[in-house]
N, C-alpha and C positions, 0 to 999 in steps of 0.2 A: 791199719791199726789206728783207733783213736786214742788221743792223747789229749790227758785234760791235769794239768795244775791242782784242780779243784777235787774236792772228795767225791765228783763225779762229773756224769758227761749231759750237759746241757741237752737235753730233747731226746733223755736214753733214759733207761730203768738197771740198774744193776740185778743182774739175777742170780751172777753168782759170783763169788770172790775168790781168788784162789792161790793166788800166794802174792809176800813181795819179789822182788824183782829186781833187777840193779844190773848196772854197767859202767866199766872206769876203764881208765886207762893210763898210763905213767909214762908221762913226755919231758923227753930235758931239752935244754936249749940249745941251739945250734950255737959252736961256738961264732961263727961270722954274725950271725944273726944278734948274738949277744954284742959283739964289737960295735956294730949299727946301732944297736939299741942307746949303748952309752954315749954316742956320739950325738947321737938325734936328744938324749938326758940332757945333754946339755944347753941345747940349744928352744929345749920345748917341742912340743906337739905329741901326737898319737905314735906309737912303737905300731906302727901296723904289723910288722914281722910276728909279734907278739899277739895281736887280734888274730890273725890268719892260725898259730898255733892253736888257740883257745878255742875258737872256732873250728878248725880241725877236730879236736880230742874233743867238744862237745859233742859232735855228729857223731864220730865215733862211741865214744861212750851211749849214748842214744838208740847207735843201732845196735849195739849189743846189745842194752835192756829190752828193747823193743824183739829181737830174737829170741831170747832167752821165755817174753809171753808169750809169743805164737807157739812155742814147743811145747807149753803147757797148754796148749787151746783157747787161750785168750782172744779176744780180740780189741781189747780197748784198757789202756792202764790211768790210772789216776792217781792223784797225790803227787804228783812227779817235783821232786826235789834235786835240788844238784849243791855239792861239796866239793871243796877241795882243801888239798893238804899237800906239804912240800916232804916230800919222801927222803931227799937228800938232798947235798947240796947241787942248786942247777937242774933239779928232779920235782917236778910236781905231778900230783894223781887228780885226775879230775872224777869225781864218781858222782852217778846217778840215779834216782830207784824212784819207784813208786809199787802201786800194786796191781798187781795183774785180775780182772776180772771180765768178765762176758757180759754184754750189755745189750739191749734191746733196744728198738725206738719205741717212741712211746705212742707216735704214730707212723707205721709199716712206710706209709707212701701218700704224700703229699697229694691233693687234692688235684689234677689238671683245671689250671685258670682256663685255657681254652679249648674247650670241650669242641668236642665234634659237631657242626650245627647240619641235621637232618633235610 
């Protein structure tokens, strides 16, 4: 599956467009993980506990949208966005969408640099 930011895919044609698309997920904090985090608040630096979650439920969220195109015959999404929002308290949704479309190259297959010499 390509995946492009951009309202398409660099060295592709979009040929057809077919729906958007999206994937989220609603993750709360571990309470240990929260206890560390305010300890670490205090003293400064990266909550890594906190990166590894975000990271976690991004990948997830991702692979769902990314599942959700192939069932429609996609094989490449763009516009890809990502939000979030705090569900409750200690509760945030990470979601993210783009739109699912079929893409072509614009050239099938790159030239061989070194050709077979006779």
């Amino acid at each position: 599956m390509l995946l492009s930011n951009l309202e398409s895919v660099p060295g592709h044609t979009i040929r057809q467009q077919i729906d958007v698309v999206y994937g989220s997920t609603v993750r709360s904090k571990h309470v240990g993980r929260d206890l560390l985090a305010g300890l670490k608040n205090i003293v400064g630096g990266e909550l890594t506990a906190y990166t590894e979650l975000l990271e976690e439920s991004r990948q997830e969220a991702m692979n769902r949208m990314i599942d959700k195109a192939r069932s429609m015959g996609a094989n490449a999404i763009v516009g890809i966005r990502f939000s979030t929002s705090n569900i409750a308290q200690g509760a945030s949704e990470l979601f993210v969408y783009g739109t699912a479309v079929i893409v072509d190259p614009i050239m099938p297959k790159l030239p061989d640099p070194f050709p077979a010499q006779d």
